[in-house]
C-alpha positions in Angstrom: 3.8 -6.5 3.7 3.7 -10.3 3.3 6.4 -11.7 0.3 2.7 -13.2 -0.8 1.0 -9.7 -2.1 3.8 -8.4 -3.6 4.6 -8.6 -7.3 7.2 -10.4 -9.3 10.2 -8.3 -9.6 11.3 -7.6 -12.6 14.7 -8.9 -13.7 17.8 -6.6 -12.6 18.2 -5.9 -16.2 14.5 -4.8 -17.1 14.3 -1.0 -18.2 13.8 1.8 -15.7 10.2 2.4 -16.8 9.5 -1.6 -16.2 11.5 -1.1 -12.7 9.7 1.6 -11.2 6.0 0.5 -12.7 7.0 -2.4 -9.9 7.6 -0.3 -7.4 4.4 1.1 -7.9 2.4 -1.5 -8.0 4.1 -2.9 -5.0 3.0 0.9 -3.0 -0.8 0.2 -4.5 -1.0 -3.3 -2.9 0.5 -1.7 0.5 -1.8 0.9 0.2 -4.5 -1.8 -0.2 -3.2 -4.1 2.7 -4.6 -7.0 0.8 -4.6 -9.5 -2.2 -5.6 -8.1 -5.4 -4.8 -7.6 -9.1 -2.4 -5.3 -10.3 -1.4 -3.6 -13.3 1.1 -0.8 -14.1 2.2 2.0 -16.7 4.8 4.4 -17.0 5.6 5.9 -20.0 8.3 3.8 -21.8 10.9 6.6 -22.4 10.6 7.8 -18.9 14.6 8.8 -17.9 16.4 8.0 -14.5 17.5 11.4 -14.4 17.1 13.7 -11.7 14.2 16.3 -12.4 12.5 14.2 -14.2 8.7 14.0 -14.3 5.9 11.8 -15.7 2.3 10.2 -14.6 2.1 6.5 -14.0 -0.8 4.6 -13.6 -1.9 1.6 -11.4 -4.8 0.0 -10.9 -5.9 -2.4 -8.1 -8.8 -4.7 -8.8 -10.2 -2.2 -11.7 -9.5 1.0 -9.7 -7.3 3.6 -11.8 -4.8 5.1 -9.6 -2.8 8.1 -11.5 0.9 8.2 -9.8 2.8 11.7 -10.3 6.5 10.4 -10.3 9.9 13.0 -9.7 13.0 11.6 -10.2 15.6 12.4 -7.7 19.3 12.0 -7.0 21.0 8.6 -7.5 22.5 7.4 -4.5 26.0 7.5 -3.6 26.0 3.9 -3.1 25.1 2.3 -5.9 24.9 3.4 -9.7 21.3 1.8 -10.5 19.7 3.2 -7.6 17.7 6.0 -7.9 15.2 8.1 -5.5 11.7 9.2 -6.5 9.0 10.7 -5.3 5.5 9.1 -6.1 1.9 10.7 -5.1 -1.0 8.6 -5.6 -4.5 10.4 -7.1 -6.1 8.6 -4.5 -5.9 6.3 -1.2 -7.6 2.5 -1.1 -9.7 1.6 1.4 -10.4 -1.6 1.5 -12.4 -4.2 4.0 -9.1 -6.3 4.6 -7.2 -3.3 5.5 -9.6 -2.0 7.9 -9.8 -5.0 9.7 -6.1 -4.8 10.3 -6.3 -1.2 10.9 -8.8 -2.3 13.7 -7.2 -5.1 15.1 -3.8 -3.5 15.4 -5.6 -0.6 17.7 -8.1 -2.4 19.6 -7.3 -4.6 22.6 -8.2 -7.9 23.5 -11.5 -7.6 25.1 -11.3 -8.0 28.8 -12.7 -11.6 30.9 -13.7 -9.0 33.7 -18.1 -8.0 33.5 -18.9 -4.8 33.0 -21.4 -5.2 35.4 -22.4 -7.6 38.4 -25.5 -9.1 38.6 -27.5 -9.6 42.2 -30.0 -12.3 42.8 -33.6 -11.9 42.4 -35.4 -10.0 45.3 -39.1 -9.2 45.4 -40.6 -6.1 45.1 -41.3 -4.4 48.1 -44.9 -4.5 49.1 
Protein backbone atom coordinates (compact mmCIF):
# COMPACT_ATOMS: atom_id res chain seq x y z
CA UNK A 1 0.00 0.00 0.00
CA UNK A 2 1.28 3.51 -0.86
CA UNK A 3 2.40 5.66 2.58
CA UNK A 4 -0.28 8.14 0.64
CA UNK A 5 -3.72 6.01 1.49
CA UNK A 6 -2.79 5.15 4.72
CA UNK A 7 -3.99 6.90 7.90
CA UNK A 8 -2.23 8.98 10.45
CA UNK A 9 -0.90 6.87 13.14
CA UNK A 10 -1.89 7.53 16.16
CA UNK A 11 0.66 8.57 18.73
CA UNK A 12 2.69 5.62 20.55
CA UNK A 13 0.93 6.65 23.62
CA UNK A 14 -2.84 6.69 22.25
CA UNK A 15 -5.05 3.95 23.99
CA UNK A 16 -5.38 0.43 22.64
CA UNK A 17 -8.94 1.01 21.38
CA UNK A 18 -7.49 4.28 19.41
CA UNK A 19 -4.45 1.91 18.17
CA UNK A 20 -6.25 -0.89 16.81
CA UNK A 21 -9.38 1.38 15.26
CA UNK A 22 -6.03 2.48 13.01
CA UNK A 23 -5.17 -0.71 12.16
CA UNK A 24 -8.43 -1.15 10.90
CA UNK A 25 -8.96 1.48 9.03
CA UNK A 26 -5.64 0.97 7.51
CA UNK A 27 -7.07 -3.10 6.45
CA UNK A 28 -10.36 -1.10 4.99
CA UNK A 29 -8.24 1.19 2.69
CA UNK A 30 -6.15 -2.11 1.63
CA UNK A 31 -9.15 -3.81 1.12
CA UNK A 32 -10.22 -0.84 -1.11
CA UNK A 33 -6.88 -0.42 -3.00
CA UNK A 34 -7.72 3.18 -3.32
CA UNK A 35 -8.07 6.74 -1.87
CA UNK A 36 -11.10 7.23 0.27
CA UNK A 37 -12.46 8.39 3.59
CA UNK A 38 -12.13 6.63 6.61
CA UNK A 39 -13.56 6.42 9.88
CA UNK A 40 -13.23 3.97 12.89
CA UNK A 41 -14.84 2.65 16.25
CA UNK A 42 -13.95 0.29 18.71
CA UNK A 43 -15.54 0.27 21.84
CA UNK A 44 -13.45 2.54 24.22
CA UNK A 45 -12.88 -0.10 27.11
CA UNK A 46 -11.93 -2.69 24.75
CA UNK A 47 -8.78 -4.64 26.74
CA UNK A 48 -5.40 -5.92 25.16
CA UNK A 49 -5.89 -9.08 26.76
CA UNK A 50 -5.84 -12.31 25.16
CA UNK A 51 -9.50 -13.77 24.61
CA UNK A 52 -10.79 -10.78 24.28
CA UNK A 53 -13.62 -9.94 21.90
CA UNK A 54 -15.61 -6.95 20.53
CA UNK A 55 -17.11 -5.47 17.07
CA UNK A 56 -15.44 -2.51 15.51
CA UNK A 57 -16.71 -0.60 12.80
CA UNK A 58 -15.15 1.14 9.68
CA UNK A 59 -16.50 2.78 7.09
CA UNK A 60 -15.01 3.65 3.63
CA UNK A 61 -16.56 6.44 1.63
CA UNK A 62 -20.11 5.93 3.66
CA UNK A 63 -19.94 2.01 3.50
CA UNK A 64 -20.34 0.45 7.14
CA UNK A 65 -17.99 -2.32 7.54
CA UNK A 66 -18.59 -4.36 11.04
CA UNK A 67 -15.01 -5.78 12.18
CA UNK A 68 -15.29 -8.85 14.67
CA UNK A 69 -11.89 -8.41 16.64
CA UNK A 70 -10.11 -11.45 19.03
CA UNK A 71 -7.34 -10.56 20.95
CA UNK A 72 -4.48 -12.82 20.98
CA UNK A 73 -1.11 -13.36 22.70
CA UNK A 74 1.35 -10.47 23.12
CA UNK A 75 4.44 -11.12 21.53
CA UNK A 76 7.49 -12.20 23.09
CA UNK A 77 9.30 -9.34 21.74
CA UNK A 78 7.83 -6.49 22.76
CA UNK A 79 5.39 -5.57 25.60
CA UNK A 80 2.92 -3.25 23.56
CA UNK A 81 2.58 -5.58 20.87
CA UNK A 82 -0.30 -7.57 20.65
CA UNK A 83 -1.93 -10.09 17.85
CA UNK A 84 -5.48 -9.99 16.74
CA UNK A 85 -7.63 -11.43 14.58
CA UNK A 86 -10.06 -9.04 12.57
CA UNK A 87 -12.92 -10.38 10.07
CA UNK A 88 -14.51 -7.85 8.03
CA UNK A 89 -18.71 -8.11 7.44
CA UNK A 90 -17.88 -7.50 4.06
CA UNK A 91 -15.23 -7.14 1.10
CA UNK A 92 -14.89 -3.61 -1.12
CA UNK A 93 -14.81 -3.68 -4.47
CA UNK A 94 -13.97 -0.87 -5.98
CA UNK A 95 -13.24 0.44 -9.75
CA UNK A 96 -9.52 1.49 -8.64
CA UNK A 97 -8.86 -1.90 -7.28
CA UNK A 98 -10.03 -3.68 -10.20
CA UNK A 99 -8.03 -1.98 -12.48
CA UNK A 100 -5.08 -3.01 -10.54
CA UNK A 101 -6.37 -6.38 -10.13
CA UNK A 102 -6.51 -6.35 -14.01
CA UNK A 103 -3.39 -4.89 -14.79
CA UNK A 104 -1.36 -6.90 -12.46
CA UNK A 105 -2.73 -10.26 -14.39
CA UNK A 106 -3.00 -9.13 -17.89
CA UNK A 107 -0.02 -8.83 -20.18
CA UNK A 108 1.14 -6.26 -22.37
CA UNK A 109 -0.65 -6.76 -25.47
CA UNK A 110 1.40 -8.15 -28.18
CA UNK A 111 2.86 -5.89 -31.60
CA UNK A 112 2.44 -9.31 -33.47
CA UNK A 113 -1.45 -9.39 -35.86
CA UNK A 114 -3.62 -11.73 -35.08
CA UNK A 115 -4.19 -12.17 -38.46
CA UNK A 116 -2.42 -11.33 -41.99
CA UNK A 117 -4.07 -9.63 -44.50
CA UNK A 118 -3.62 -10.57 -48.52
CA UNK A 119 -4.11 -8.15 -51.27
CA UNK A 120 -7.32 -7.71 -53.11
CA UNK A 121 -7.98 -10.40 -55.75
CA UNK A 122 -11.14 -10.54 -57.98
CA UNK A 123 -13.77 -12.89 -57.76
CA UNK A 124 -13.46 -15.62 -59.94
CA UNK A 125 -15.65 -15.49 -62.95
Amino acid sequence: MSPDLEPDAPAEDAPFSRQLEHELSVRTLKMAQDEGKTTAQCPSDIESKTGKRATCTTTYDGLKISWDVTIGEKAAWSENYVEYEATPSTGIITEAGVAKLLSATTRAPSTTPCATTSPRRPWPR
